[in-house]
VEXDREN-2710 file (C-alpha; in Angstrom, 1 decimal):
% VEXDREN-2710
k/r/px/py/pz
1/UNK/-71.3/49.1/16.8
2/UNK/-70.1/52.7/15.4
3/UNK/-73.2/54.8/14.8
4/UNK/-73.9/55.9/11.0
5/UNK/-73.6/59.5/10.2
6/UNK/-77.6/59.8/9.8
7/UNK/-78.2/57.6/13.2
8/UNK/-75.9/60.1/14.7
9/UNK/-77.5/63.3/13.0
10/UNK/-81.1/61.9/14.2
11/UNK/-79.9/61.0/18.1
12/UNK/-78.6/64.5/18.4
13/UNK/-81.8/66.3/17.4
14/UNK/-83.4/66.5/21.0
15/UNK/-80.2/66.9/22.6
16/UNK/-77.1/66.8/20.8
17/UNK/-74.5/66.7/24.1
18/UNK/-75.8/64.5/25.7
19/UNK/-76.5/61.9/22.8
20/UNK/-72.9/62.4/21.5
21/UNK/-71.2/61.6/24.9
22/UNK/-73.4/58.5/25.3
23/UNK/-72.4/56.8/22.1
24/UNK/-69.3/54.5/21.1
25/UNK/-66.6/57.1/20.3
26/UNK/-67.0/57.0/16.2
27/UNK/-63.4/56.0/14.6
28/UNK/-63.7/58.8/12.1
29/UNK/-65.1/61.7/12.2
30/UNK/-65.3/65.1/10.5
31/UNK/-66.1/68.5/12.5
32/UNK/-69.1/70.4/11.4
33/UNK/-67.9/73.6/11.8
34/UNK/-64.4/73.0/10.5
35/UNK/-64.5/71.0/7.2
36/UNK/-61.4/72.6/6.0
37/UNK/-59.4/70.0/9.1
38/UNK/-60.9/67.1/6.6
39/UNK/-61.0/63.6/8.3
40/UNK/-60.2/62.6/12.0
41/UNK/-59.6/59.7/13.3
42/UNK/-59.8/58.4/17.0
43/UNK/-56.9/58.2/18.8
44/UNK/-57.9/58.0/22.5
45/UNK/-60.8/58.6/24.9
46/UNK/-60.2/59.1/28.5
47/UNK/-61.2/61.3/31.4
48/UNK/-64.4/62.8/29.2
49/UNK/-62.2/63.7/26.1
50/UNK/-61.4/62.5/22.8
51/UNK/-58.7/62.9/21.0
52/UNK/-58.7/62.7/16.9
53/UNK/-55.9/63.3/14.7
54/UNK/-56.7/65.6/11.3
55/UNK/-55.8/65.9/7.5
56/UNK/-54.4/68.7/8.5
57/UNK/-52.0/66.9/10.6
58/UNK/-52.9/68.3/13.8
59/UNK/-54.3/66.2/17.0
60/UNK/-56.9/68.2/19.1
61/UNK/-59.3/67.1/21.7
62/UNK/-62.4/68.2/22.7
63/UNK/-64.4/67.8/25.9
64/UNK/-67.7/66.5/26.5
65/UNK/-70.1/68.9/25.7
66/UNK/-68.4/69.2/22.2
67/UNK/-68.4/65.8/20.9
68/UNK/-72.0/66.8/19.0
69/UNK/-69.7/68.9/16.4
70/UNK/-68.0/65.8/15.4
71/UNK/-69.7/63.6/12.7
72/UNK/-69.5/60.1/12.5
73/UNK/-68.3/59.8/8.7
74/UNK/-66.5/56.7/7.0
75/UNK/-63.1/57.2/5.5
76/UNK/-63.5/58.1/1.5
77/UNK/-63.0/55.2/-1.0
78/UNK/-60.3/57.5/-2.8
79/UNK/-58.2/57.5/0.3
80/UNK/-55.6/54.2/0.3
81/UNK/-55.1/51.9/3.2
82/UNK/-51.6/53.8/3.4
83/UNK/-53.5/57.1/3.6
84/UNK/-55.4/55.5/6.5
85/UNK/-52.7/54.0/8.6
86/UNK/-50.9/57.3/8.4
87/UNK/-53.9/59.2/10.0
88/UNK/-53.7/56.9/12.8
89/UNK/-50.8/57.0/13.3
90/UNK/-48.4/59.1/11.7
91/UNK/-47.0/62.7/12.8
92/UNK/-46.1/65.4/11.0
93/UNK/-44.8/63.0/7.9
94/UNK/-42.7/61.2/9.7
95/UNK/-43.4/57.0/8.9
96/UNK/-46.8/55.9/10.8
97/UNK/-45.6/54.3/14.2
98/UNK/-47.2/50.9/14.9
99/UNK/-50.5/51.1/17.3
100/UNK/-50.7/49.0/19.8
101/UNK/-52.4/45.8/17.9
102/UNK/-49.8/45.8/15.3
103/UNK/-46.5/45.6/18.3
104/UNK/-49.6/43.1/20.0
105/UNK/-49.6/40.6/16.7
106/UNK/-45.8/40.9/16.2
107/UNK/-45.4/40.0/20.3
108/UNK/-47.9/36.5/20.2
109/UNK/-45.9/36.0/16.5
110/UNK/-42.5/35.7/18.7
111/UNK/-44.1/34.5/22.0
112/UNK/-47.1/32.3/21.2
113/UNK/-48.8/32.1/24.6
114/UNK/-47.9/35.9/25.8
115/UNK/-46.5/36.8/28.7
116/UNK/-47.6/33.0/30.4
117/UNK/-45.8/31.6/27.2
118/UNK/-43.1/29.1/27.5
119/UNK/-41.3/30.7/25.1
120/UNK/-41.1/33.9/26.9
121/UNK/-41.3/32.5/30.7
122/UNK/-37.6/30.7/29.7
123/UNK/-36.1/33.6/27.0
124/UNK/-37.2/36.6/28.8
125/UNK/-37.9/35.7/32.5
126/UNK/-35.7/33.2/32.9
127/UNK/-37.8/30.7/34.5
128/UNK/-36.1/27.4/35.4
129/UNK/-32.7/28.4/33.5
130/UNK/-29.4/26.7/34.7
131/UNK/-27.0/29.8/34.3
132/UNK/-29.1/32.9/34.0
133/UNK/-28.0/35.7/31.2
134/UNK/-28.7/39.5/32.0
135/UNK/-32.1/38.8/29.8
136/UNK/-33.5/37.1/32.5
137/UNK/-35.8/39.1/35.2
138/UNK/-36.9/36.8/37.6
139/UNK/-33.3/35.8/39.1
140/UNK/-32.2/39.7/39.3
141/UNK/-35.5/40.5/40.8
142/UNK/-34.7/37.3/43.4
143/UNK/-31.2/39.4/44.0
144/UNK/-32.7/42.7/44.3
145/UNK/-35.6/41.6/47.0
146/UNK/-32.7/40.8/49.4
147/UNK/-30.1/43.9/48.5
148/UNK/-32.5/46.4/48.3
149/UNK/-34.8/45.1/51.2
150/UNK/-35.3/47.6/53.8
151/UNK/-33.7/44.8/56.3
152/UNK/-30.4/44.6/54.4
153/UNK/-30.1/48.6/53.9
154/UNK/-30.7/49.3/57.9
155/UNK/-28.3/46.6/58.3
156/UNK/-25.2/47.8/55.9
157/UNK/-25.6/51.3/57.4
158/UNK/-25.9/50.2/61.4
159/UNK/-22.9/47.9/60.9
160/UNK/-20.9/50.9/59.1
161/UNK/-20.7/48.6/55.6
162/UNK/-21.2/51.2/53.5
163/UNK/-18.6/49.9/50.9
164/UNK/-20.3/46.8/51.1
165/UNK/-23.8/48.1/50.3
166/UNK/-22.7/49.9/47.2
167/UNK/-20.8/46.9/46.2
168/UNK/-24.2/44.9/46.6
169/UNK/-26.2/47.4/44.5
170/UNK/-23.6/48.1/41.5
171/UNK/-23.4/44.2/41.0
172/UNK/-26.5/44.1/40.8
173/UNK/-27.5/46.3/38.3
174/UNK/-24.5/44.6/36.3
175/UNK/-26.5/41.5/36.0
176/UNK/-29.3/43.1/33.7
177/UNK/-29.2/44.4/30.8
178/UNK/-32.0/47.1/31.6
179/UNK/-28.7/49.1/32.6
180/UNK/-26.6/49.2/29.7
181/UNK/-22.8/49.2/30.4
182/UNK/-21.7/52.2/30.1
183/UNK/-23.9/53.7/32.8
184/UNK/-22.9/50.9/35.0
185/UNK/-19.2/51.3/35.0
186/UNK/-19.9/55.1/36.2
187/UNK/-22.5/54.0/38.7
188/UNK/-19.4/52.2/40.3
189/UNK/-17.2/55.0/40.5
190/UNK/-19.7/56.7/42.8
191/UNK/-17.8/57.0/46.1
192/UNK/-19.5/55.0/49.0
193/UNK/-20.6/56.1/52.3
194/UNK/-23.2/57.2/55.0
195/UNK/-24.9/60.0/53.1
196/UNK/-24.9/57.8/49.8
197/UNK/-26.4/54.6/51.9
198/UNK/-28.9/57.0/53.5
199/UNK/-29.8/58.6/50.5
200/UNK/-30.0/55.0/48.7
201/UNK/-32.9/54.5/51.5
202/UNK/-34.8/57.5/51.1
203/UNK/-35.0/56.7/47.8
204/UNK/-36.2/52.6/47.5
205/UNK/-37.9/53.4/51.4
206/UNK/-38.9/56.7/52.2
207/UNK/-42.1/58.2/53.0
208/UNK/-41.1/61.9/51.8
209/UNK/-42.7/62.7/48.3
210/UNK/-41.6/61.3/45.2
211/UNK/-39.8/64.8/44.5
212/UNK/-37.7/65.0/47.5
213/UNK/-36.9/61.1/47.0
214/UNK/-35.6/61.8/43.4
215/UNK/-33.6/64.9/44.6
216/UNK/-31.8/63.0/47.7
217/UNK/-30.4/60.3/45.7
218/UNK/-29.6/62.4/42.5
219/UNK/-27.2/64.8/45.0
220/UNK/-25.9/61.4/46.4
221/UNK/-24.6/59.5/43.3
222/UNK/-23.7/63.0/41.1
223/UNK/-24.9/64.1/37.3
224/UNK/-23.0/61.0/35.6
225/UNK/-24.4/58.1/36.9
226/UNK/-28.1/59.5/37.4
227/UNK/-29.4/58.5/34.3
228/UNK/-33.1/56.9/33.7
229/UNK/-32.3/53.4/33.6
230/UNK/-29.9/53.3/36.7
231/UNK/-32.7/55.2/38.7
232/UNK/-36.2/53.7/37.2
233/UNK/-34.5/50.1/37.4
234/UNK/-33.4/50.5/41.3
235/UNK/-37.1/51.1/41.8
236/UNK/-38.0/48.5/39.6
237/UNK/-36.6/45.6/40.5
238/UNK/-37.7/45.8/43.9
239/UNK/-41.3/47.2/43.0
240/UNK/-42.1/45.4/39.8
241/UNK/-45.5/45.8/39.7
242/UNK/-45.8/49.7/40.4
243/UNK/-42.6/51.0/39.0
244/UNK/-41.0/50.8/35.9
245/UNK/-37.8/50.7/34.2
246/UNK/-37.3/53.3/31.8
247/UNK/-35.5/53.3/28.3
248/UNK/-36.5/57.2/27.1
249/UNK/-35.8/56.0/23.5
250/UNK/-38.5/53.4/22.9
251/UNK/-40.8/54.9/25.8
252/UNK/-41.2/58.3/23.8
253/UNK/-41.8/56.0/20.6
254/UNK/-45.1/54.5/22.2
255/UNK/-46.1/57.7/23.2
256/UNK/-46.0/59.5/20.5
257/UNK/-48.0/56.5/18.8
258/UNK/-50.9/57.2/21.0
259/UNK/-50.5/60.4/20.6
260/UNK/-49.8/60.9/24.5
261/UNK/-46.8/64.2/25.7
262/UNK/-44.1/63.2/27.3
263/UNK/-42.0/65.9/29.1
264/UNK/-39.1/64.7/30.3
265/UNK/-35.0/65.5/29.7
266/UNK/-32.5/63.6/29.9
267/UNK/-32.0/63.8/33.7
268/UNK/-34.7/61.6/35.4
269/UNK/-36.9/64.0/37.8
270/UNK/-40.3/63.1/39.2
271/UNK/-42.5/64.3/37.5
272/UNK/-41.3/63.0/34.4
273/UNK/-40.9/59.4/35.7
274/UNK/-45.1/60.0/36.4
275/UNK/-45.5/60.4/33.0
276/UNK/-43.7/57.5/32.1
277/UNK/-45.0/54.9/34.6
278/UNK/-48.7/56.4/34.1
279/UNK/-48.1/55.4/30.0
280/UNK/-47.0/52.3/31.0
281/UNK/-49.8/51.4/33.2
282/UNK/-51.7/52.2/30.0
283/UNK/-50.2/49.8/28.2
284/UNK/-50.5/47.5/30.6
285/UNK/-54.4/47.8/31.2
286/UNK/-54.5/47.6/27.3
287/UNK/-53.2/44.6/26.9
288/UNK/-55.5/42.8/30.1
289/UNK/-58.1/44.5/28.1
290/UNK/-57.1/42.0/25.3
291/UNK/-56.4/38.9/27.6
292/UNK/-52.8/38.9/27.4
293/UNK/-52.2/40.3/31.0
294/UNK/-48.2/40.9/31.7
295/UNK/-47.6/39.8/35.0
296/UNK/-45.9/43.0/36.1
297/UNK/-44.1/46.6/34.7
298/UNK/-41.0/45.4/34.0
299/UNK/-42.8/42.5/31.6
300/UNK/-44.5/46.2/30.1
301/UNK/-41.0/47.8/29.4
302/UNK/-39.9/44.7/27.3
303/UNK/-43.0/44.0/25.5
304/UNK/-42.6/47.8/24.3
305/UNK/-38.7/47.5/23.9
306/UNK/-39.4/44.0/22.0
307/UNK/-41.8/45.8/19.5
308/UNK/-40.9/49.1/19.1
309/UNK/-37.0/49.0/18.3
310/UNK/-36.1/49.9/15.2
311/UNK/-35.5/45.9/14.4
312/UNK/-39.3/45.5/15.4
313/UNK/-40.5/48.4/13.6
314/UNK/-39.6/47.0/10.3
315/UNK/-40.6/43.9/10.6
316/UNK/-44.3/45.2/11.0
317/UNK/-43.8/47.8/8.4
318/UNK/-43.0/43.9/6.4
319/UNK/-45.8/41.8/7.9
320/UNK/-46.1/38.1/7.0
321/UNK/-47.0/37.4/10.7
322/UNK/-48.8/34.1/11.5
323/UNK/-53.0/33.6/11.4
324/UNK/-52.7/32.7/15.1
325/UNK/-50.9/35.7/16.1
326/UNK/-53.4/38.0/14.0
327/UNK/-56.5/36.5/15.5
328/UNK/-54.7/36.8/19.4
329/UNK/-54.8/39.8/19.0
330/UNK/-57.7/41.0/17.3
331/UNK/-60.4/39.8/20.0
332/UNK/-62.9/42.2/21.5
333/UNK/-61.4/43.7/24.5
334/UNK/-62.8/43.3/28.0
335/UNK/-63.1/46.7/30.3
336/UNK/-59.2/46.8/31.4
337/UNK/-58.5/46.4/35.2
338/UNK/-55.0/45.6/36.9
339/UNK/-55.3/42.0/38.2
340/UNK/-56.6/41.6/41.7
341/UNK/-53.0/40.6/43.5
342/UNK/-51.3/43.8/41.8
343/UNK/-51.1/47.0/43.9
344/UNK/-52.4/50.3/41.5
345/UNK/-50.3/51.6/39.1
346/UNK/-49.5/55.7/39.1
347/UNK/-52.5/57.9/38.9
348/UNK/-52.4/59.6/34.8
349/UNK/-54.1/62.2/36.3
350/UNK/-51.2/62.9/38.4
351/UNK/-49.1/62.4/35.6
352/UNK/-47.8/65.6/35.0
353/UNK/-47.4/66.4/31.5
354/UNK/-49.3/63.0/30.4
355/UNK/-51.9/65.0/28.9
356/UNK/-51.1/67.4/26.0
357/UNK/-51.6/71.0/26.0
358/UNK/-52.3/73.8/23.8
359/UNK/-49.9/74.4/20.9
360/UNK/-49.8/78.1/19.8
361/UNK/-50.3/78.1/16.4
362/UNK/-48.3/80.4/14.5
363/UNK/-49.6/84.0/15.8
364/UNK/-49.6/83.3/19.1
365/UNK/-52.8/82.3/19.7
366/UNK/-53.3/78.5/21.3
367/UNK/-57.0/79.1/20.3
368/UNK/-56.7/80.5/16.8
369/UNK/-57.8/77.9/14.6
370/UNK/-59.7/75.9/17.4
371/UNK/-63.1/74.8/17.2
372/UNK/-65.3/74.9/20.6
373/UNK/-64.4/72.5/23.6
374/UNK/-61.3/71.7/21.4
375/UNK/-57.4/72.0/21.9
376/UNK/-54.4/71.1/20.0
377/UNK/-51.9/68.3/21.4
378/UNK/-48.5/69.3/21.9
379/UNK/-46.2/66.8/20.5
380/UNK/-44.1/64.3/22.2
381/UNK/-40.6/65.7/23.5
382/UNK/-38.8/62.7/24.9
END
């Protein structure tokens, strides 16, 4: 239970760090020393921070030993429920993006059951079908354990079938439709051969750091085809339950709505694929956190896909979802932790530009108008 403003006020008296960073995080909050940023409210709390997003429409954190300058307040009654959800979750004026609960109660609305549904084992896994459809997962992922296997691979390249291993991997990715078309068609005009099947190793197989991994196979296939879902659904499909695919559009969607920076460009490096996979994993702990565990990434990157398109989006913004769905998804959530059989996700704090930084406000100065302990989020560049 959120502490009152005058439970708060009394806790801090003896010793006001120490009380504050011990508490629930409050949901709203106003900072002592800065009335004129007017209400916050809570948008994450991780690695002894919290994040809160202002009036003012700026989103600053503040470390531990700050959180005492942050009272515990109630929203106004003269501020609307519209007001509200845009504090939580709106940037800059743009229209408030759906939190996490709201793409939750349209998901169970669609796919009563979750993840171990019926609904979505047969529309979106493809469990059991007769004649699978580039929907499905699990009969791809079937395909891509044996073409991308480390067995296969040694095997194309000692027998010299180089033309042959491409051929394997470029049907494959036209049997999904995590790769749209377009970036298939030039994926197959990549011209086959030793350094392309080596390279196609190192990257599914090698021990070298994620960096050099990325660089071999980017020099291998050229600029056209290396695009973010040819690369992130490679590693995928044969690692489903530590990588990711990644479709940039929707991806920088759910992180701007929890308020998380994304750097990345339009060529897939590294560092930016940390970023994603580590917000994914975030998602993904969220939602064992609320009983509905996905039983790997790539369920992750179409449970965001499937509530965050622009479809999805407005039929939130609409509502008239059912009481079952609404009350799925409104339990009390357990501490979040991977299930026992899946191998750790990405480390966030190795996430490269997960985190936000400092915003220079408009002399120069990232510290300008910031309060002690605090700093402003950058916003999401994806």
């Amino acid at each position: 239970m959120q502490p009152t403003p005058a439970e708060t006020s009394q806790s801090q008296s003896s010793d006001p760090s120490a009380a504050a960073s011990s508490a629930e995080p409050p949901q709203y909050v106003r900072h002592s020393k800065r009335p004129k940023w007017g209400l916050g409210a809570l948008l994450w709390e991780r690695d002894e921070k919290r994040s809160y997003r202002f009036e003012d429409g700026e989103v600053r954190s503040f470390k531990e030993g700050f959180f005492h300058f942050l009272d515990a307040v109630d929203p106004p009654k003269s501020m609307t429920s519209l007001e509200i959800q845009q504090l939580n979750g709106a940037e800059n004026g743009q229209s408030a993006l759906p939190g996490l609960r709201d793409q939750l109660i349209l998901f169970l609305h669609d796919y009563p059951g979750g993840f171990a549904g019926s609904k979505w084992l047969n529309a979106r896994r493809g469990v059991g079908v007769r004649r699978p459809l580039k929907r499905h997962r699990e009969p791809v992922m079937a395909t891509a354990a044996r073409v991308l296997s480390l067995k296969n691979i040694d095997k194309r390249r000692a027998d010299g079938e180089h033309t042959l291993l491409w051929d394997e991997v470029t049907d494959l990715i036209g049997k999904t439709d995590l790769v749209p078309t377009a970036h298939s068609r030039h994926l197959r005009k990549v011209t086959p051969g030793p350094a392309l099947s080596d390279a196609l190793r190192t990257f599914l197989h090698g021990e070298e750091p994620d960096v050099t991994r990325f660089d071999a196979f980017r020099r291998a296939v050229g600029a056209s085809p290396w695009t973010w879902p040819v690369a992130t659904t490679l590693l995928a499909l044969y690692r489903p339950l530590t990588d990711v695919p990644i479709r940039p559009s929707v991806f920088g969607l759910q992180a701007k709505a929890l308020a998380i920076t994304i750097s990345a460009g339009t060529t897939p490096s590294a560092r930016a694929y940390r970023s994603y996979a580590a917000l994914a994993c975030h998602v993904r702990d969220w939602l064992v956190a609320h009983e509905i565990p996905p039983k790997d990434l790539i369920d992750v990157h179409d449970f965001i896909w499937a509530t965050l398109r622009p479809a999805a989006r407005k039929r939130i913004s609409a509502g008239g979802f059912s009481e079952e769905a609404i009350a799925a998804a409104s339990i009390t959530p357990r501490s979040a932790a991977p299930a026992a059989e899946t191998e750790p996700g990405p480390d966030p704090s190795d996430a490269g530009d997960l985190t936000a930084a400092a915003e220079p406000s408009d002399d120069g100065d990232p510290a300008a108008d910031a309060a002690p302990g605090s700093s402003v989020e950058q916003r999401v560049d994806a």
